[in-house]
Biotite code that builds the C-alpha atoms (Angstrom):
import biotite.structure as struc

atoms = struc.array([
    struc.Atom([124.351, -84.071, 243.886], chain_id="A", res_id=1, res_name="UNK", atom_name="CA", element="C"),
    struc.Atom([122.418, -87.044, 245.371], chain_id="A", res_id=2, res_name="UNK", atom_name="CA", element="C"),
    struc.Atom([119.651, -89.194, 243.295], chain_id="A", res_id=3, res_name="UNK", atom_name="CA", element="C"),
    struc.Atom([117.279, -88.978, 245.894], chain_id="A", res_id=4, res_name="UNK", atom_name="CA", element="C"),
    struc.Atom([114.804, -89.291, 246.607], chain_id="A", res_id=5, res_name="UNK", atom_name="CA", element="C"),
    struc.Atom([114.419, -92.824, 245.569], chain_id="A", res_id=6, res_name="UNK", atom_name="CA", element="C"),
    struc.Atom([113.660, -96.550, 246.386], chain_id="A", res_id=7, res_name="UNK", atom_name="CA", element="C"),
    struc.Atom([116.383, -98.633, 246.564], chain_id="A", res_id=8, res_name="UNK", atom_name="CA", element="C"),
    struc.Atom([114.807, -100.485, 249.526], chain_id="A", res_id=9, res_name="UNK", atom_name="CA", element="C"),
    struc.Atom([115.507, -103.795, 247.078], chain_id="A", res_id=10, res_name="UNK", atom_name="CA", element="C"),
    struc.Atom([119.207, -102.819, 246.776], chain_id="A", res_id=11, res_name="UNK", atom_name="CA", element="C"),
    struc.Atom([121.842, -103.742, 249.191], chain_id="A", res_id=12, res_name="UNK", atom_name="CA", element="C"),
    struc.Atom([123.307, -100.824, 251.254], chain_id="A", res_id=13, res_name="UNK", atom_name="CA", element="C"),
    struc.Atom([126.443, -100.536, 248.855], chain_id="A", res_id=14, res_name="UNK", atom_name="CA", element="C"),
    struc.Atom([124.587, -100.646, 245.722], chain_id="A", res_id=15, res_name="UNK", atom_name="CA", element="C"),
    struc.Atom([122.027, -98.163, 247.146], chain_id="A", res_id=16, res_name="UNK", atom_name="CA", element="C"),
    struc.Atom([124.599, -95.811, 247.858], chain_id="A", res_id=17, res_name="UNK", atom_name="CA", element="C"),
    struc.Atom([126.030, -96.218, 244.446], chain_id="A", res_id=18, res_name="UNK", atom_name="CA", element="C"),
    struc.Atom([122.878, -95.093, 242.917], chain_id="A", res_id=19, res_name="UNK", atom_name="CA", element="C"),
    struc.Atom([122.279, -92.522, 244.772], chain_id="A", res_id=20, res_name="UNK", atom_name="CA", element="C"),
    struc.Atom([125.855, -91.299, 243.982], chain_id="A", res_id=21, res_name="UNK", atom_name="CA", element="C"),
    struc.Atom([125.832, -91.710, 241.131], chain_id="A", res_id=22, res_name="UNK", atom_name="CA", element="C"),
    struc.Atom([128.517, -93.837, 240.805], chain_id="A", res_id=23, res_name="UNK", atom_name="CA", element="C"),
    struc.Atom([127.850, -95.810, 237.493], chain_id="A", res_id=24, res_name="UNK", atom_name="CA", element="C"),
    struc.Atom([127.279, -92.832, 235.589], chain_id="A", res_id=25, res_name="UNK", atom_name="CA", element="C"),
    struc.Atom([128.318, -92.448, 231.716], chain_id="A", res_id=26, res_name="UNK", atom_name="CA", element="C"),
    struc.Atom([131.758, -90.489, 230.949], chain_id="A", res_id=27, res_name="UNK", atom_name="CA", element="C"),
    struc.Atom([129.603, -87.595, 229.556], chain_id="A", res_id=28, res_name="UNK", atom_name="CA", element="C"),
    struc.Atom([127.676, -87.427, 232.724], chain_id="A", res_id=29, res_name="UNK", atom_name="CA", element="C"),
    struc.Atom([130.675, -87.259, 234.723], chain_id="A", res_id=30, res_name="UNK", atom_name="CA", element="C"),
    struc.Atom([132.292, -84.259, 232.811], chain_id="A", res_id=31, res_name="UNK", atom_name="CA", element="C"),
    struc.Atom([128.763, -82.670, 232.917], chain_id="A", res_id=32, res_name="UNK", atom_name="CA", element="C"),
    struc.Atom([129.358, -83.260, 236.819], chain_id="A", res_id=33, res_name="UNK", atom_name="CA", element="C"),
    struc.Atom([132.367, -81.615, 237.058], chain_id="A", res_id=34, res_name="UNK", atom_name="CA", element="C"),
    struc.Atom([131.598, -78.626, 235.078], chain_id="A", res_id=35, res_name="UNK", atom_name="CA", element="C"),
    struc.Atom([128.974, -78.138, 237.530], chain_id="A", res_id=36, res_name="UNK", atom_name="CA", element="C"),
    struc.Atom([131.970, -78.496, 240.268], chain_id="A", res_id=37, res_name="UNK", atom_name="CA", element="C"),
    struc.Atom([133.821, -76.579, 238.299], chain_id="A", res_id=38, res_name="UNK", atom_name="CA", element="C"),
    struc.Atom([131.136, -73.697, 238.007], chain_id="A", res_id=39, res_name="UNK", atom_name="CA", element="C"),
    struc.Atom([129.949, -73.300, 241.507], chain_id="A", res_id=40, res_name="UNK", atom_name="CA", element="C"),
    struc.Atom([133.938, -72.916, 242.686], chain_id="A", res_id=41, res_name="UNK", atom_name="CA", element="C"),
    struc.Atom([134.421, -70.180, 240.136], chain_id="A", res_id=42, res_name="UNK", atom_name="CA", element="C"),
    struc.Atom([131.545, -68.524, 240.853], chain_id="A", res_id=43, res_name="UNK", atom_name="CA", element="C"),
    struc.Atom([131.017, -69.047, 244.353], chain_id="A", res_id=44, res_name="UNK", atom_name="CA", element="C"),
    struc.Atom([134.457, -67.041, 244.644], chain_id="A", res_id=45, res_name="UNK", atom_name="CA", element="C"),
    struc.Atom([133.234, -64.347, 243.160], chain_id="A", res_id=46, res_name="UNK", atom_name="CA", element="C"),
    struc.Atom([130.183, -64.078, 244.808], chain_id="A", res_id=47, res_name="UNK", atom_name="CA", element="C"),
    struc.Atom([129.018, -64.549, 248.334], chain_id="A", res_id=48, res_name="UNK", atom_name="CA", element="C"),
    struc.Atom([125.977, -64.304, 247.679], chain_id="A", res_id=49, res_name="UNK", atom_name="CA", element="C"),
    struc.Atom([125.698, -67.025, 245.127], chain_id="A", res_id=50, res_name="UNK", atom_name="CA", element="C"),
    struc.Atom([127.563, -69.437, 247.828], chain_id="A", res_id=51, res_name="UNK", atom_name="CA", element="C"),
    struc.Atom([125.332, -69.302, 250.458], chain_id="A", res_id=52, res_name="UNK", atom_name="CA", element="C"),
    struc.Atom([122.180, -70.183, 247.879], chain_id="A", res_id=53, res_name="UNK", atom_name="CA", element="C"),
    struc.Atom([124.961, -72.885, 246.588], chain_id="A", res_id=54, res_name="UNK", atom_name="CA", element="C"),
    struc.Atom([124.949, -73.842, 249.927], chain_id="A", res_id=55, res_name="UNK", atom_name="CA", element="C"),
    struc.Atom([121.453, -73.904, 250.689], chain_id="A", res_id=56, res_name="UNK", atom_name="CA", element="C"),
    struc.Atom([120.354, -75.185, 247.480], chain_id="A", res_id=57, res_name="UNK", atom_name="CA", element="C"),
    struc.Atom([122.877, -78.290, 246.837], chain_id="A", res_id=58, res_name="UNK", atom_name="CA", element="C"),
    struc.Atom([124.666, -78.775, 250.223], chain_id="A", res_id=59, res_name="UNK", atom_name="CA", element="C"),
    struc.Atom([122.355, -78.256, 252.616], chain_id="A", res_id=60, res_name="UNK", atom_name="CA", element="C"),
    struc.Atom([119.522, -80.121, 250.641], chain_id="A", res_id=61, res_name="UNK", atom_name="CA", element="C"),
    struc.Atom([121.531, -83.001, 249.767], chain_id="A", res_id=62, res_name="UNK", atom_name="CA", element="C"),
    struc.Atom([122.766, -83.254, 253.586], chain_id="A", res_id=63, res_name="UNK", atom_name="CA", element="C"),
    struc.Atom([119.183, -83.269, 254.341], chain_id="A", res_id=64, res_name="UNK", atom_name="CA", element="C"),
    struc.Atom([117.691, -86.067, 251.933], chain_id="A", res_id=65, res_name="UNK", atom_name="CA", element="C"),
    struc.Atom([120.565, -88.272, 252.712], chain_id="A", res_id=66, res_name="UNK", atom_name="CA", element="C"),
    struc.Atom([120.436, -88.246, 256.353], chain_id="A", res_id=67, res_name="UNK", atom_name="CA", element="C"),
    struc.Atom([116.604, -88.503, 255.587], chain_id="A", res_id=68, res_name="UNK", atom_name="CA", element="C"),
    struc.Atom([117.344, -91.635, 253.809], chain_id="A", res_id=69, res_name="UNK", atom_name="CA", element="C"),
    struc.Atom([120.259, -92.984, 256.373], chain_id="A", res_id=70, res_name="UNK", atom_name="CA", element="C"),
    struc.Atom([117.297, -92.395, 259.377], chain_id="A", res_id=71, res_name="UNK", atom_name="CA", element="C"),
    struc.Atom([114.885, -94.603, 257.254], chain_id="A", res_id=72, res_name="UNK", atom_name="CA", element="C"),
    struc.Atom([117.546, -97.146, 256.766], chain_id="A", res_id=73, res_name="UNK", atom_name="CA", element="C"),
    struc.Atom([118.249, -97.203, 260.716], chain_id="A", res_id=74, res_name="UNK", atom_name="CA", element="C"),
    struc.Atom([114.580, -97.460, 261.334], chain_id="A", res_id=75, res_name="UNK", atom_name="CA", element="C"),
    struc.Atom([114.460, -100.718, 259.552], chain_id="A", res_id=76, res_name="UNK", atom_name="CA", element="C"),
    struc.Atom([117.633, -101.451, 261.755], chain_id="A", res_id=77, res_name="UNK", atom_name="CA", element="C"),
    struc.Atom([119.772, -102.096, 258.466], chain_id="A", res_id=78, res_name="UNK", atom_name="CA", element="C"),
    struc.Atom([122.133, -99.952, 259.405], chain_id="A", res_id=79, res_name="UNK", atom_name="CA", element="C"),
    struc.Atom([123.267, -98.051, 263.295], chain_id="A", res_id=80, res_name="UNK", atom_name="CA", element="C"),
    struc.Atom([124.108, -94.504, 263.453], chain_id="A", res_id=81, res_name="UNK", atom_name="CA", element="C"),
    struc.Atom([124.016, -92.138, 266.066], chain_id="A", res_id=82, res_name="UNK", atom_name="CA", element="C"),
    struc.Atom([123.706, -88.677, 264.176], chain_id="A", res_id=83, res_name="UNK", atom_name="CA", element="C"),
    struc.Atom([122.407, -89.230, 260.881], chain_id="A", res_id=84, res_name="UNK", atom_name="CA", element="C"),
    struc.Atom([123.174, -85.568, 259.712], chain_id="A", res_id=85, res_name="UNK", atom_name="CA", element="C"),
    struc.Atom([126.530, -85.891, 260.730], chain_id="A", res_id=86, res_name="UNK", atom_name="CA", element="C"),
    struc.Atom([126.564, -88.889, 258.926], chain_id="A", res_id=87, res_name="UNK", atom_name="CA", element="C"),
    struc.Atom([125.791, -87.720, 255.986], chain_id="A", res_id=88, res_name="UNK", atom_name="CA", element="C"),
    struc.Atom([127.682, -84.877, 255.842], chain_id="A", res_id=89, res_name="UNK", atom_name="CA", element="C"),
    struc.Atom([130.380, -87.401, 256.611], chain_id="A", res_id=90, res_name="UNK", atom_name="CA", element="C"),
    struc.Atom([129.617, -89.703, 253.618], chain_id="A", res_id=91, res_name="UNK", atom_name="CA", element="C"),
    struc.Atom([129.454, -86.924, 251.125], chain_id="A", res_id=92, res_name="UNK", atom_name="CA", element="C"),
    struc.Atom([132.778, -85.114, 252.181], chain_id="A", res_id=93, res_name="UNK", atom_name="CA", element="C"),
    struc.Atom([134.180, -88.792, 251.314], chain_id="A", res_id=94, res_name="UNK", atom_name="CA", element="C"),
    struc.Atom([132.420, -88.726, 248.356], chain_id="A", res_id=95, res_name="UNK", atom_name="CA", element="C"),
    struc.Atom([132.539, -85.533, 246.969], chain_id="A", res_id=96, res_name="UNK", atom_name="CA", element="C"),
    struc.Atom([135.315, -83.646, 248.953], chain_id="A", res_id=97, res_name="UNK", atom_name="CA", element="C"),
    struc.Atom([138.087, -85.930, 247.383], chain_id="A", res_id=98, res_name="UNK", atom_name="CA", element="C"),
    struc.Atom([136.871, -83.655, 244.159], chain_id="A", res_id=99, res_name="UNK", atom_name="CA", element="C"),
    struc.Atom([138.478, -80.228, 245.083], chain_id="A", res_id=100, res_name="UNK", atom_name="CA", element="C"),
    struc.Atom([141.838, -80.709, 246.065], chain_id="A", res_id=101, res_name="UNK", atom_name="CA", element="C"),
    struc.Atom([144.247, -78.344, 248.995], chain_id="A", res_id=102, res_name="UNK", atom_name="CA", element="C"),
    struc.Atom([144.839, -75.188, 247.017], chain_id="A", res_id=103, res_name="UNK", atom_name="CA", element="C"),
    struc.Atom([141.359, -75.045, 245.210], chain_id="A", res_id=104, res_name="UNK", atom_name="CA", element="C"),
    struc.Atom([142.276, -76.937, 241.973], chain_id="A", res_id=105, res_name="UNK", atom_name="CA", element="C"),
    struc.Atom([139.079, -79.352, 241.184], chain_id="A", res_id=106, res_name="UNK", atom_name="CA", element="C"),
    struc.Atom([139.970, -83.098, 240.634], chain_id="A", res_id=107, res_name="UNK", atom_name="CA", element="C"),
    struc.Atom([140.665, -84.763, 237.408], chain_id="A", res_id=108, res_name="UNK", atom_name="CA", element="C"),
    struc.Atom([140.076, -88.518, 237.592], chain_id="A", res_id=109, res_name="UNK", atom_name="CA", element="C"),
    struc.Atom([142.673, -90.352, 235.108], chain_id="A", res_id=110, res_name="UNK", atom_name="CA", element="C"),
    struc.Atom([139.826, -92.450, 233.753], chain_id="A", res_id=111, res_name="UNK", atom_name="CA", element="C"),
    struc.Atom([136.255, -93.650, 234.750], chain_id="A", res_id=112, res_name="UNK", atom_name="CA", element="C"),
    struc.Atom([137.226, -96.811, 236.563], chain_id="A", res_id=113, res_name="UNK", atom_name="CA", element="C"),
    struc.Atom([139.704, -94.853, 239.015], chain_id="A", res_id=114, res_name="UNK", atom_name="CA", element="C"),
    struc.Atom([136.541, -92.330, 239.986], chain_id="A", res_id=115, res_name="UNK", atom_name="CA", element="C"),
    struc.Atom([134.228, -95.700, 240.234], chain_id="A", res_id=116, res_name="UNK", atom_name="CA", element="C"),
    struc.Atom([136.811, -97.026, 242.212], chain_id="A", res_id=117, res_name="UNK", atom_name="CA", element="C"),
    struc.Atom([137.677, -94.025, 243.911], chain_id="A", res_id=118, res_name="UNK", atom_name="CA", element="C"),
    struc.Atom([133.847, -94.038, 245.065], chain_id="A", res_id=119, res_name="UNK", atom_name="CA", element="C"),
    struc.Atom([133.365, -97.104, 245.636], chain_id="A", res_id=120, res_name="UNK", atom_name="CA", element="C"),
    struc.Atom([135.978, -97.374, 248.191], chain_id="A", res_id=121, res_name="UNK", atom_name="CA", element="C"),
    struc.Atom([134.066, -94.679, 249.884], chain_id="A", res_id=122, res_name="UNK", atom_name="CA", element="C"),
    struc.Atom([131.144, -96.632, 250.141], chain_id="A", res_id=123, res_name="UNK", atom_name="CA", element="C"),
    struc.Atom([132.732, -99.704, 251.078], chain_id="A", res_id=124, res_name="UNK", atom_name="CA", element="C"),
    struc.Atom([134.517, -97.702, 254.121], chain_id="A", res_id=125, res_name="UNK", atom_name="CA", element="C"),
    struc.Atom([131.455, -96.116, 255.318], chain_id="A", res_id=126, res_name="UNK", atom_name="CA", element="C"),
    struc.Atom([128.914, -99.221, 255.306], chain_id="A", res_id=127, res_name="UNK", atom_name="CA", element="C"),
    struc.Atom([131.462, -101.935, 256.525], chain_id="A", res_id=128, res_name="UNK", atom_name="CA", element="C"),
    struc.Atom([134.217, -99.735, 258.132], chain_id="A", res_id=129, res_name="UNK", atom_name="CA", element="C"),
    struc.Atom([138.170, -100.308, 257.724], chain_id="A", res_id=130, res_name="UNK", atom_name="CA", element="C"),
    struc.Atom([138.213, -103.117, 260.675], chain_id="A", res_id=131, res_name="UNK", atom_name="CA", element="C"),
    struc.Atom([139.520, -106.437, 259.551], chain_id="A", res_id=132, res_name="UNK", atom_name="CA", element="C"),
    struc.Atom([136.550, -108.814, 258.699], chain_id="A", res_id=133, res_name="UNK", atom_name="CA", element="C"),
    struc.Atom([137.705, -111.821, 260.531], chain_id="A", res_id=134, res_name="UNK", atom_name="CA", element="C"),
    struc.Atom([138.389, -109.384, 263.719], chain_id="A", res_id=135, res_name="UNK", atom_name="CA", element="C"),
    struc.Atom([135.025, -109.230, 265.520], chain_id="A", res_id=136, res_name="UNK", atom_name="CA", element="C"),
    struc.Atom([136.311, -106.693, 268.453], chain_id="A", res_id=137, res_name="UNK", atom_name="CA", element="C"),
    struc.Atom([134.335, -103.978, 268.970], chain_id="A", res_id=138, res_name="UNK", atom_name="CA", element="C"),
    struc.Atom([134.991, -100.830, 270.843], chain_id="A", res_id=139, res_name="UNK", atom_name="CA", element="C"),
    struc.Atom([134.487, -97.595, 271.258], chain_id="A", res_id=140, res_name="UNK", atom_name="CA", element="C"),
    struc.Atom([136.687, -94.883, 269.218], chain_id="A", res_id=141, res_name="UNK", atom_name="CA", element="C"),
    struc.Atom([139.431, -93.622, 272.088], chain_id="A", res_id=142, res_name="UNK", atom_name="CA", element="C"),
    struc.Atom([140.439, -89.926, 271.823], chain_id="A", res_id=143, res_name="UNK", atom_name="CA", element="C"),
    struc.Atom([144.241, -89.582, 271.403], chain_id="A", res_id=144, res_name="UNK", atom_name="CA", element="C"),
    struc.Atom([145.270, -86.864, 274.221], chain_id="A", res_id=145, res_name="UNK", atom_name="CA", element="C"),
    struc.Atom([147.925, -85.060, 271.595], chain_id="A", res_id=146, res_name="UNK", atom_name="CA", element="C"),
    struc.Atom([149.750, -83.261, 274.735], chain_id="A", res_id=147, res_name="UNK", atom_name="CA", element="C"),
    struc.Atom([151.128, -86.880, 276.250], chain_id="A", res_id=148, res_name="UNK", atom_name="CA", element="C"),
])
């Protein structure tokens, strides 16, 4: 699921993250992709068994090299994270979990540019965040008390 690992050490962030994504590749490699998708849902339903060494095999192992790779990155202080697991399990649900929609049904992309776009976005929203760029206020996240 992840091209890693790898050295994109000469890349910026965002076009280190679109390699290892994946992002840029060819319509044929996309549709290969998502028959892979396509094939672990099916099957996965069918078989607990094959999940959890789904799981184990893809999930878990990409999870693993890319919070491997994120910890690297924060050694060299290019980027800050407290809970580099959690932050890539964050990055690939953005990623990837956009793919399988409510209900089960997988994720057709109208055309390559909309899924590079789609990704991209991702990206974009995890390295630099959604806050305005001339707005230099930082804070920390406040918990909304949903009883008041």
């Amino acid at each position: 699921m992840v091209a890693l690992p790898g050295d994109y050490d000469h890349l910026s962030l965002e076009e280190a993250l679109g390699q290892i994504f994946r992002v840029d590749i060819s319509g044929d490699d996309d549709i290969e992709r998502m028959a892979v998708f396509k094939l672990i849902k099916l099957e996965a339903a069918k078989n607990s068994e094959l999940l959890g060494i789904l799981k184990e095999r893809l999930g878990d192992r990409s999870v693993t090299l890319l919070a491997d790779w994120l910890q690297r990155e924060v050694d060299k202080k290019r980027i800050s994270l407290c809970d580099c697991r959690n932050a890539a399990q964050i990055l690939l649900d953005m990623i990837f979990g956009a793919i399988i929609k409510k209900g089960g049904q997988l994720c057709e992309w109208p055309d390559q540019a909309e899924r590079r776009s789609y990704m991209r976005q991702c990206i974009d929203i995890f390295v630099n965040g959604c806050r305005h760029k001339e707005t230099n206020v930082k804070g920390p996240a406040k918990a909304v008390d949903k009883e008041s």
